[in-house]
C-alpha positions in Angstrom: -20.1 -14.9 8.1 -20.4 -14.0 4.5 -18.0 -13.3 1.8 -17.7 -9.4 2.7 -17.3 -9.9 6.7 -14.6 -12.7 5.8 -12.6 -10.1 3.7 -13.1 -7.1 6.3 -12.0 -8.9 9.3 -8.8 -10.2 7.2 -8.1 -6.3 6.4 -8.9 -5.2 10.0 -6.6 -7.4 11.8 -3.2 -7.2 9.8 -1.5 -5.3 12.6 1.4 -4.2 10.4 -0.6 -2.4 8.2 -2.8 -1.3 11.2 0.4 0.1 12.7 1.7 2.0 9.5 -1.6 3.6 9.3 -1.1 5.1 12.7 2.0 6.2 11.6 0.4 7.7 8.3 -2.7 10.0 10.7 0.5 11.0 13.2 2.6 12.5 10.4 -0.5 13.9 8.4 -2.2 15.4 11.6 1.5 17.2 12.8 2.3 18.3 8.8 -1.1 18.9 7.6 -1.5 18.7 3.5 1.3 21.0 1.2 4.2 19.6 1.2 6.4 17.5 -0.6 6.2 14.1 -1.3 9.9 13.3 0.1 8.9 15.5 3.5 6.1 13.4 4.6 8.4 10.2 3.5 11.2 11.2 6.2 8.2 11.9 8.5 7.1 9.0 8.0 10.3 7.1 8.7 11.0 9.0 11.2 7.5 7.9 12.7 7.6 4.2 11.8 11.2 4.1 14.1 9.8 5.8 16.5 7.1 2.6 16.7 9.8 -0.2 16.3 9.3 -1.0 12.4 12.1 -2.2 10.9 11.9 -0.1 7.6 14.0 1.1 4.4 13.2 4.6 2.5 13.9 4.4 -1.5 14.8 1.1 -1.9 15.7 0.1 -5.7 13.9 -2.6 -7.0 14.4 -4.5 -10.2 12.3 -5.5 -12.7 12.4 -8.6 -14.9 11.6 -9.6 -18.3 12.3 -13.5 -18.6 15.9 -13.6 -16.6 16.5 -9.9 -17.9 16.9 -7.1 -15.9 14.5 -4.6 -18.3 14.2 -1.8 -15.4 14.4 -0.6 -12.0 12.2 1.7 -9.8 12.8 3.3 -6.3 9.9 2.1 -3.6 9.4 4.9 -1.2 9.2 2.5 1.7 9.7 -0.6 2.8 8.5 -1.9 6.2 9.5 -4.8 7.8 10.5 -6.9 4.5 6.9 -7.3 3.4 5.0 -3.7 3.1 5.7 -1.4 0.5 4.7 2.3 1.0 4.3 4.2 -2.2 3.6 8.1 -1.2 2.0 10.9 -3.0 1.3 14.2 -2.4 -1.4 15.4 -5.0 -4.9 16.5 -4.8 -6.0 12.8 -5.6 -4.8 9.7 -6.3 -5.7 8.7 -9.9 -5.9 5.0 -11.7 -2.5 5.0 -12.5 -1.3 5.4 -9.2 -3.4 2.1 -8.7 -1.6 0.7 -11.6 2.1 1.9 -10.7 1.4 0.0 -7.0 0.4 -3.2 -8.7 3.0 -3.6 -11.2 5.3 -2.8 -8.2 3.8 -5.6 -6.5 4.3 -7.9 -9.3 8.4 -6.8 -9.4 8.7 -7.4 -5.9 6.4 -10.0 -5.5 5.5 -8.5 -2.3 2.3 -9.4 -1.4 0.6 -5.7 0.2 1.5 -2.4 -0.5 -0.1 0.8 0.7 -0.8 3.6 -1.9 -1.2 7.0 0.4 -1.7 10.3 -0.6 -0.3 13.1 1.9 -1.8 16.1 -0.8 -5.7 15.9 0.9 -6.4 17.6 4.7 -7.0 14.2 5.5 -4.8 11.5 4.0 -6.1 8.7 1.1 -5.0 5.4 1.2 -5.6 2.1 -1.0 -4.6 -1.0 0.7 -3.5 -3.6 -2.4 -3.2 -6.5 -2.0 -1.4 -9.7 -4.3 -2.6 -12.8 -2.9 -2.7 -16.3 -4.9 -6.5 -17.3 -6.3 -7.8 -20.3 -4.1 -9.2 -21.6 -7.6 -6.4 -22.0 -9.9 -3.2 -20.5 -7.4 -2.6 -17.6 -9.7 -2.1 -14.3 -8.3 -5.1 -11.7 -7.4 -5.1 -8.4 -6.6 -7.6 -6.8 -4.5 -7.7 -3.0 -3.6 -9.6 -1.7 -0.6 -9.9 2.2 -0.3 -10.1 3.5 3.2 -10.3 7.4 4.2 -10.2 6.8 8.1 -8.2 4.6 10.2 -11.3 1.7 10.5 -10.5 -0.3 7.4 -13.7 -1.6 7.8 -15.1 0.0 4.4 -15.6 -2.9 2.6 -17.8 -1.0 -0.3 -14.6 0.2 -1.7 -13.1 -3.5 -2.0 -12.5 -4.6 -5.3 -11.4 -7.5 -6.8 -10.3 -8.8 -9.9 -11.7 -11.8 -11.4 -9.9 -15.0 -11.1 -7.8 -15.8 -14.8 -9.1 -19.1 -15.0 -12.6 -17.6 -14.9 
């Protein structure tokens, strides 16, 4: 198996996130695009209950500078301890979405979030991902794009090089 087939069967079998994006095509397929943002989160919710997730809607988080408390941000969702949901509803998502989900990442030190956008007919969403480097055990971040509900689009996987490199 090479390194691209390793990487999509990782993505394809994380049932949580598998789940949540079932949630995501349920919500978007009932509401259809033009809403706002906080209308397709308590859809969502409502939806991720409905499939047993254990989940928490704007959920402050903290951010640290050394042991100071420098900030704090509300995540949209949080599912099951371990996901973190940031929503949108635009007519794309843009780089610095991208960016707001990994420094989120980094405050939580969660290790996935999923970045969706609600604004399109059919919903975006970027799976990140903040895993530790196998080469020096810093943290990574990889970002996989995937417009349908097979995550199996690897052509949109990105990762950033190791800091050791």
């Amino acid at each position: 198996m090479n390194t691209d087939q390793a990487r999509a069967a990782r993505v394809d079998h994380d049932p949580l996130t598998e789940a949540v994006i079932g949630c995501v095509f349920k919500v978007a397929n009932a509401l259809g695009s033009g809403f706002l943002e906080k209308v397709y989160e308590n859809a969502l919710a409502f939806e991720l209950e409905r499939a047993g997730l254990v989940h928490q809607q704007q959920v402050p988080i903290s951010v640290h500078y050394e042991d100071r408390v420098v900030g704090t941000y509300i995540a949209d969702l949080v599912v099951e301890g371990c996901l973190l949901l940031e929503l949108k509803a635009c007519r794309a998502l843009e780089e610095i979405h991208t960016a707001q989900c990994l420094n989120y990442l980094k405050a939580t030190r969660l290790s996935t979030c999923l970045l969706i956008n609600f604004g399109l007919p059919k919903p975006q969403i970027k799976r990140l991902s903040r895993r530790p480097c196998f080469r020096c055990s810093s943290a990574f971040i990889s970002v996989h794009r995937c417009s349908s509900f097979n995550l199996l689009d690897i052509g949109g996987f990105l990762e950033f090089p190791c800091p050791s490199s």
